[in-house]
C-alpha positions as CSV (number, residue, x, y, z in Angstrom):
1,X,-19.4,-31.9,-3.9
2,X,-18.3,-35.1,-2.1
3,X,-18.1,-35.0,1.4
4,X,-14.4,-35.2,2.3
5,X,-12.6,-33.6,5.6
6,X,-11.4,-30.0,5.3
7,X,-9.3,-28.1,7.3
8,X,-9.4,-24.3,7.1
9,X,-6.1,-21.9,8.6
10,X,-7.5,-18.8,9.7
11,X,-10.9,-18.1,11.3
12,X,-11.3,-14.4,10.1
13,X,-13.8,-13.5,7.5
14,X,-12.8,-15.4,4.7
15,X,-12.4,-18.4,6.9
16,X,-15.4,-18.6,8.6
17,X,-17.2,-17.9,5.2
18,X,-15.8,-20.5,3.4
19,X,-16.1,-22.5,6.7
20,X,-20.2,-21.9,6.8
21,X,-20.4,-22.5,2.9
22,X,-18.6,-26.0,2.9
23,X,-20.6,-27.4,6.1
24,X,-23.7,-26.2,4.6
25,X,-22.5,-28.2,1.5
26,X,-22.3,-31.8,3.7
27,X,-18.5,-30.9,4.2
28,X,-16.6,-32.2,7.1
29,X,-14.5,-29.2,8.5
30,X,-12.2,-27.9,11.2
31,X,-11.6,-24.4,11.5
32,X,-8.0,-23.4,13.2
33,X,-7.4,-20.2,14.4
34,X,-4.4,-18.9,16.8
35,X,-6.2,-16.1,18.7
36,X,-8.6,-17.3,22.0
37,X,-11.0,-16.4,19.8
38,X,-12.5,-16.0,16.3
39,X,-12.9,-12.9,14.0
40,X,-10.7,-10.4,16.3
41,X,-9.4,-8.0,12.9
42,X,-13.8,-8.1,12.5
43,X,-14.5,-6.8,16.1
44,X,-12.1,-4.1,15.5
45,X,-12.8,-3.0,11.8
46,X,-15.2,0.2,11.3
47,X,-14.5,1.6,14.5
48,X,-16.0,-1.2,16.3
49,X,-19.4,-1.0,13.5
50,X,-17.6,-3.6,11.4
51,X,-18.1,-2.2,7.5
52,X,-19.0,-5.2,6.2
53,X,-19.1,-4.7,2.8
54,X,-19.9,-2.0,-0.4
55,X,-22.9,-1.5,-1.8
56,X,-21.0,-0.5,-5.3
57,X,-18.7,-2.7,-6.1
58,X,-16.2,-2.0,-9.4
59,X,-13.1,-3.4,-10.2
60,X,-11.4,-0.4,-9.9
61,X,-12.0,-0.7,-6.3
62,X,-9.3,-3.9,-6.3
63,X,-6.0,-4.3,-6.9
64,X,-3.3,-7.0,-8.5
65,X,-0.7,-7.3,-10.5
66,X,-3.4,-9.7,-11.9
67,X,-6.7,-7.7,-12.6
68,X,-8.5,-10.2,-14.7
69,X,-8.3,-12.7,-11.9
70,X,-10.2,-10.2,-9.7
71,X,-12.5,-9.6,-12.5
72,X,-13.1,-13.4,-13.1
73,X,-13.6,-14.1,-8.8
74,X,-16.1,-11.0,-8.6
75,X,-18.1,-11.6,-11.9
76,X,-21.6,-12.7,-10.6
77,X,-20.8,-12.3,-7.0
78,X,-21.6,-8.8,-6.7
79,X,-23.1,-6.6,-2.9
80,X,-26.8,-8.6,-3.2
81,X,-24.8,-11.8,-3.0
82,X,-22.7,-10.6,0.2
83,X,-25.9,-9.1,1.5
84,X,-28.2,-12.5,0.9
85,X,-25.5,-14.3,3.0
86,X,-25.5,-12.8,6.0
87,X,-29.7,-12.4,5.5
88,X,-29.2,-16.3,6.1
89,X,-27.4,-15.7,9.4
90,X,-30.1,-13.0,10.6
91,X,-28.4,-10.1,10.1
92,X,-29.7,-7.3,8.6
93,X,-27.7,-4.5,7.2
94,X,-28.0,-0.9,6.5
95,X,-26.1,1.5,4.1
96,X,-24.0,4.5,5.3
97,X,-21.9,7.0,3.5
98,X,-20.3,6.0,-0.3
99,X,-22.2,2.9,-0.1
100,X,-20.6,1.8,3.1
101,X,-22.6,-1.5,4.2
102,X,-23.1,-2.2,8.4
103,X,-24.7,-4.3,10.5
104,X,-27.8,-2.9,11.4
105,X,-26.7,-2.9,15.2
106,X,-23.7,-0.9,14.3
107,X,-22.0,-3.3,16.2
108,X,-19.3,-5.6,15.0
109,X,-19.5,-8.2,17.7
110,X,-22.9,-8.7,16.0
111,X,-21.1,-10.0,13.1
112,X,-18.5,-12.3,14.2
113,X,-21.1,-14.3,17.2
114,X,-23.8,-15.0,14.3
115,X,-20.9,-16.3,11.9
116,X,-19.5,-18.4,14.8
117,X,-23.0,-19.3,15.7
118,X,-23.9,-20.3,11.8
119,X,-20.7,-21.8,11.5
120,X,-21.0,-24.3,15.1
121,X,-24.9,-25.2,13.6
122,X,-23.6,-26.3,10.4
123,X,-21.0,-28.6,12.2
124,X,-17.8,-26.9,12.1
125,X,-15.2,-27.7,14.3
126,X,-13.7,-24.9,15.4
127,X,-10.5,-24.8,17.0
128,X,-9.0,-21.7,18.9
129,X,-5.5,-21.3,20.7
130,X,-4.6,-23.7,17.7
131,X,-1.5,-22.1,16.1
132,X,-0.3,-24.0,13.2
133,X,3.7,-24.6,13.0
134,X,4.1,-26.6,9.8
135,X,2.2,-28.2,7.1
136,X,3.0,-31.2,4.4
137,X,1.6,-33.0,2.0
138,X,1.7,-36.7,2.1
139,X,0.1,-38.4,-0.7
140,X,-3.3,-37.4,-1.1
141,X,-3.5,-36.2,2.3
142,X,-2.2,-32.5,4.1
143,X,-0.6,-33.1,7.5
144,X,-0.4,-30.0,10.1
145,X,2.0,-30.1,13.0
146,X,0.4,-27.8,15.6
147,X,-0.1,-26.3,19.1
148,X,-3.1,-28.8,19.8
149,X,-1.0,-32.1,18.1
150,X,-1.2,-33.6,14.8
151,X,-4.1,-32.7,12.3
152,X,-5.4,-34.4,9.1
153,X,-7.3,-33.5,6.2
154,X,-7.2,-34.2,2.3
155,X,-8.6,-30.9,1.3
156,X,-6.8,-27.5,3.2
157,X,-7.9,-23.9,2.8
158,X,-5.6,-20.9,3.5
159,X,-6.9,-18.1,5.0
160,X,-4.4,-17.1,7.5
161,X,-4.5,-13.6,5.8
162,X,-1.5,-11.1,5.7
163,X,1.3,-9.7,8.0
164,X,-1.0,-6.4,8.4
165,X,-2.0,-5.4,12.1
166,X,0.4,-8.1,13.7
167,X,-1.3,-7.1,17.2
168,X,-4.4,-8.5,16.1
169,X,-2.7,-11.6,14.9
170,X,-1.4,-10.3,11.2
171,X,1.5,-13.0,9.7
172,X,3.8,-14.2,7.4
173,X,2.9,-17.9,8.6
174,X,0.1,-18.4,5.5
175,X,3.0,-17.3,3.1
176,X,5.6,-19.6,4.3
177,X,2.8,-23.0,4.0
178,X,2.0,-21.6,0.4
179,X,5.6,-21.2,-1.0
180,X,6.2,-24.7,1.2
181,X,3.2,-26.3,-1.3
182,X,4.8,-24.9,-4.2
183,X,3.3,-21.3,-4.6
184,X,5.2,-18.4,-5.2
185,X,4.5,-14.8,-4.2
186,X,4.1,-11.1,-5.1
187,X,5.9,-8.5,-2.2
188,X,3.7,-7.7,0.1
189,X,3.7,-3.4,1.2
190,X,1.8,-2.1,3.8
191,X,-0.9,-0.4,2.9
192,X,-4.1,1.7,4.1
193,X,-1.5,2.9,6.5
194,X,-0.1,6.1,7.9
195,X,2.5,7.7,6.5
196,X,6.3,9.1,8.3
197,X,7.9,12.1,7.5
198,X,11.4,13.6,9.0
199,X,10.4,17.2,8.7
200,X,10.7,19.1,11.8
201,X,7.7,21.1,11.4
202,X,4.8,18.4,11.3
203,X,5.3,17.8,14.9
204,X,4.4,21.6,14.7
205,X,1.3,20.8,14.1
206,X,0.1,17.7,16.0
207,X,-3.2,17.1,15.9
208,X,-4.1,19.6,13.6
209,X,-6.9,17.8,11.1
210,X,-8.4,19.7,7.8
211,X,-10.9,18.2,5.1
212,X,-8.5,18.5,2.0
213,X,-6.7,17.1,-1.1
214,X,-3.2,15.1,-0.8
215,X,-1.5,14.6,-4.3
216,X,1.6,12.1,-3.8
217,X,4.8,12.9,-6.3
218,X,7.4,9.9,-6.4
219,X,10.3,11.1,-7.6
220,X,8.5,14.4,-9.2
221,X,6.7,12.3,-11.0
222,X,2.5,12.7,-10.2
223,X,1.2,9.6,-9.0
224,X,-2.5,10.2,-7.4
225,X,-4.4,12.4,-5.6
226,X,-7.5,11.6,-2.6
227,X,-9.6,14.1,-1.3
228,X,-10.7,13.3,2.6
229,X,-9.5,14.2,6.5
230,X,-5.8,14.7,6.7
231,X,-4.6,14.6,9.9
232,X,-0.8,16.1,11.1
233,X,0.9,13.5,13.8
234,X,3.8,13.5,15.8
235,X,5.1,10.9,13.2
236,X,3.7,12.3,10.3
237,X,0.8,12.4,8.6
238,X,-2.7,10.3,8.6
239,X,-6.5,10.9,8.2
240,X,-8.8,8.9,5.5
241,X,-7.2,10.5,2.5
242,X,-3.1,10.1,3.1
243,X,-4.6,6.0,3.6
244,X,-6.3,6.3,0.4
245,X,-3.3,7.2,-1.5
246,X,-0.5,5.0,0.8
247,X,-0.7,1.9,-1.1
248,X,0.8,4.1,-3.6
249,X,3.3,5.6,-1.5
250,X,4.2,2.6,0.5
251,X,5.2,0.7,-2.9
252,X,7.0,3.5,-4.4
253,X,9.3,4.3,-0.7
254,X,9.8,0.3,-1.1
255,X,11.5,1.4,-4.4
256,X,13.5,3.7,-2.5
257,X,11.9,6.8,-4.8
258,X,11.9,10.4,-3.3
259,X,7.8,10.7,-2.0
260,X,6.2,13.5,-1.2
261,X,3.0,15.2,-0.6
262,X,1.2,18.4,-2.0
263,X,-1.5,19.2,0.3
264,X,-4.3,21.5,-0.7
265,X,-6.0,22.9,2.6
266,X,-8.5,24.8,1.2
267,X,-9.9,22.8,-1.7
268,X,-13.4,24.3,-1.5
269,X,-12.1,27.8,-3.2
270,X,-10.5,27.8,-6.2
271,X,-6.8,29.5,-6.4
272,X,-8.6,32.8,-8.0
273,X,-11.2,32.3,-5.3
274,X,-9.0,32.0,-2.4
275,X,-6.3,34.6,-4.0
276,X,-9.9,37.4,-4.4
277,X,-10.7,36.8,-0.8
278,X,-7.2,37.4,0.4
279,X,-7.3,40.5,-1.5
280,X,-10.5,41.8,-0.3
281,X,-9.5,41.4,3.7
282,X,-6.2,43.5,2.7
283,X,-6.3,46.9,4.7
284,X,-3.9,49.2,3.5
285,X,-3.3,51.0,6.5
286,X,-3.2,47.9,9.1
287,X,-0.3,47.5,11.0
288,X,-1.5,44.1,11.9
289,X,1.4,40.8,11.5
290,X,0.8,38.4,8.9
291,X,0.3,36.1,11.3
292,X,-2.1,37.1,12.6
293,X,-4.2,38.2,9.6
294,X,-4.4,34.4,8.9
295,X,-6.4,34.1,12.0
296,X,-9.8,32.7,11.3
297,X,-9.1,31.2,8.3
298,X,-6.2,29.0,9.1
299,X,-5.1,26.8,11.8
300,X,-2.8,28.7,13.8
301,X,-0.2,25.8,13.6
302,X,-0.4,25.9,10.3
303,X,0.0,29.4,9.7
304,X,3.8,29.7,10.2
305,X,4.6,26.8,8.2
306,X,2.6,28.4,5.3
307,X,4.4,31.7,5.8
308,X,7.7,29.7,5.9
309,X,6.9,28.0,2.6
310,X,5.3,30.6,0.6
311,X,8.6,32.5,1.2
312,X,7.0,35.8,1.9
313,X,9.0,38.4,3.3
314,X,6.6,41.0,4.3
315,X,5.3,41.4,7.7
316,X,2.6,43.4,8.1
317,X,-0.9,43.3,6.8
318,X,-0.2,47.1,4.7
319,X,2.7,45.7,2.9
320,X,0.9,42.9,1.1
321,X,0.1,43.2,-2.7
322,X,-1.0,40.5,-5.5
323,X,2.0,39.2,-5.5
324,X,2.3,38.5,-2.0
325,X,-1.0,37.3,-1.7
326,X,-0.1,34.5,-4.9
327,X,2.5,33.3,-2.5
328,X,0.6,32.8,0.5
329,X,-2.1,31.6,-2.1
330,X,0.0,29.0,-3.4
331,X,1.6,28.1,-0.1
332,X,-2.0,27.2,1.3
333,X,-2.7,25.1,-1.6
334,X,0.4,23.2,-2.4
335,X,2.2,22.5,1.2
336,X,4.8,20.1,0.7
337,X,5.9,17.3,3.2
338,X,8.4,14.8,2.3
339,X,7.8,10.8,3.1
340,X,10.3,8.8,4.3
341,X,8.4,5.8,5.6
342,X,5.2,4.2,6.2
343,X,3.7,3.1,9.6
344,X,4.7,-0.6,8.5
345,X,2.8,-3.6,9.0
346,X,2.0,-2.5,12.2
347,X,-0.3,0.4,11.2
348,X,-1.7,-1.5,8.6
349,X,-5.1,-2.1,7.8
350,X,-4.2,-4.5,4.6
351,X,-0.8,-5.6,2.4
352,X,-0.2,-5.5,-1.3
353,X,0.8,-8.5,-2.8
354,X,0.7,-12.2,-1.8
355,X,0.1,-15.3,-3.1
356,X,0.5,-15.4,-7.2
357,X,-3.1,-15.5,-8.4
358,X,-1.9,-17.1,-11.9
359,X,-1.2,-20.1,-9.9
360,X,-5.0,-20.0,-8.8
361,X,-7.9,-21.0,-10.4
362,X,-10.4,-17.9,-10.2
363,X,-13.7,-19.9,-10.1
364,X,-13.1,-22.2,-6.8
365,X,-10.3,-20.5,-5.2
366,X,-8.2,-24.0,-5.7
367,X,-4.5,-24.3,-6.5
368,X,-3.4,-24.9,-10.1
369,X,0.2,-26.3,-8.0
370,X,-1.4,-28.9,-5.5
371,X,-4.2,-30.4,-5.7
372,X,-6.6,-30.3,-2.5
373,X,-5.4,-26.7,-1.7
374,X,-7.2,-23.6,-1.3
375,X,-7.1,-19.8,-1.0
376,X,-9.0,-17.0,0.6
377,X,-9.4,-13.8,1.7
378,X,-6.5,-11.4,2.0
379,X,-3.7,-14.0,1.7
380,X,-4.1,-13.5,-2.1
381,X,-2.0,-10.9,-4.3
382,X,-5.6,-8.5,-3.6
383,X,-6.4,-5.9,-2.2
384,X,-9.0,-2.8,-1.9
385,X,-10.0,0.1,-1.1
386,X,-11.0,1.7,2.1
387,X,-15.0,1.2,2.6
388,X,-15.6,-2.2,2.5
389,X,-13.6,-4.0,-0.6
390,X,-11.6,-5.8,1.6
391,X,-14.6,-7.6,3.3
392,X,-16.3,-8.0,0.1
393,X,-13.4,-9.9,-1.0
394,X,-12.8,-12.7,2.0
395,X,-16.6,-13.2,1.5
396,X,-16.7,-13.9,-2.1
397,X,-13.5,-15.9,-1.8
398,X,-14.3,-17.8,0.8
399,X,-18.1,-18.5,-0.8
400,X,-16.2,-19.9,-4.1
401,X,-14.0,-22.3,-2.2
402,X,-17.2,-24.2,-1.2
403,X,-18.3,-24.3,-5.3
């Protein structure tokens, strides 16, 4: 690689990477970022342990309405490669849960103070405070108007991510300087996000959390199921396994489609299961309500809203027979809650869509449209799952920008 000057927008993960990788390579290179400082969407990711990456990555795990671009970027770049990378920076990591990957202090700030570290030793220049407010090409040479004055540089990486978490410095700046140098783009949805619902009875249940299965219907139609936490909000409804399944739901609601949820609170039993047990606490002579029969085996919040929905009419505990009991069982294991909205960007851990990968060539991350230009990281029409894809992508992406 020749040396030439570089200038990266966007000192997150797949900045800094592709920062580190270029210097390393002889590269001249200046590293913008808007924030006082560098990495903050790292120091917050993981609950403050930063889940750095997966130890099993699939394509499944990624999404675009171009797969085989995914499948081209990842092909030889699977967790070992991620995981030799930071080896070079000194940290050590250590596997969790699904093949969840962590720094080995559990600590995210571990992470982004040995990139910046790695990245200031190799000779970048970074730049913070620095928010970019236009950029042109002239001739063979890219020329950013900024908050820090006029900036330079024939080759320019964009890694200003996506308009997720806007708090944390989430935009629609990267997308405007793409379709500016002649990209075009694929809608953006929020997604890994909470989901909004109008019904008066989830604020019912605030705060209420159970280990179970959402299935997501659009329209009637079944679109996906997750099993995980799902947790009843003032707003709605969150927990790991409504955002597993709200990239789904937040693309459909953008379609204006009728969304709603079936939510199985007792996955663990089976319907025969759960209707045998219900049988077998039936006590012919109790006089005790319904409601409280449910005791011990619900969440009391719940309980009324499953009586309301199974459309039982019987009151006491005596008066229940098989077919009462089907209701109830039914109730429990199909609760419905319409969706009227996501949490928006706001909420957002990631967005679908982005910048058109056709226009992109898979193997440096360079632009097919202008030549000297460059994509990383989440700015790209990707995105994955919940337990360390996303990472794993801005690393890779960023590590083939410097090929």
């Amino acid at each position: 690689m020749k040396n030439k000057e570089w200038i990266i927008i966007g000192a997150g993960a797949a900045g800094l990477c592709a920062a580190i990788n270029l210097a390393r390579a002889g590269q001249q290179v200046t590293l913008l970022e808007q924030n006082s400082r560098v990495g903050k969407k790292i120091l917050v990711s993981g609950n403050g342990k930063c889940n750095i990456g997966n130890r099993h990555i699939d394509l499944s795990r990624f999404h675009s309405q171009n797969p085989d671009f995914v499948r081209q970027v990842l092909k030889g770049y699977d967790f070992p490669v991620v995981e030799r990378f930071f080896s070079s920076l000194g940290l050590p990591l250590v596997e969790g849960k699904e093949g969840k990957m962590f720094p080995m202090s559990l600590q995210a700030s571990s992470v982004t103070e040995l990139l910046e570290y790695e990245a200031k030793r190799a000779g970048v220049e970074i730049v913070c405070d620095c928010t970019v407010t236009s950029v042109d090409k002239e001739g063979d040479t890219f020329k950013l108007e900024t908050t820090q004055g006029t900036k330079n540089a024939a080759q320019l990486v964009l890694t200003s991510g996506s308009p997720a978490a806007p708090q944390l410095g989430g935009s629609n700046a990267g997308y405007a300087f793409a379709t500016k140098l002649g990209h075009t783009l694929v809608p953006r949805h929020p997604a890994l996000v909470q989901l909004c619902s109008e019904e008066s009875w989830v604020k019912r249940c605030a705060g209420v959390k159970v280990a179970g299965i959402a299935k997501l219907y659009a329209n009637g139609e079944y679109i996906t199921e997750k099993k995980g936490d799902i947790l009843f909000t003032n707003y709605g409804i969150s927990g790991l396994a409504i955002l597993d399944l709200s990239r789904e739901a937040s693309i459909r609601l953008s379609n204006f489609d009728y969304c709603e949820l079936s939510l199985d609170l007792m996955p663990e039993l089976s319907k025969e299961k759960l209707t045998n047990l219900l049988l077998d606490r039936v006590q012919k002579e109790s006089e005790k309500p319904i409601g409280l029969w449910l005791h011990g085996m619900l969440n009391k919040k719940l309980i009324d809203i499953i009586l309301e929905q199974s459309k039982s009419r019987v009151k006491l505990e005596k008066e229940l027979n098989r077919k009462e009991i089907n209701k109830l069982v039914h109730a429990i294991k199909n609760l419905k809650l319409s969706i009227n909205d996501t949490r928006g960007f706001k909420g957002a851990e990631v967005a679908t869509g982005g910048v058109n990968t056709v226009e992109i060539d898979p193997q440096t991350m360079a632009s097919k449209v202008t030549p000297g230009l460059y994509f990383a990281g989440e700015i790209l029409d990707v995105d994955g799952d919940r337990g360390g894809f996303n990472f794993h992508w801005a690393w890779v992406t960023g590590m083939r920008v410097s090929r």
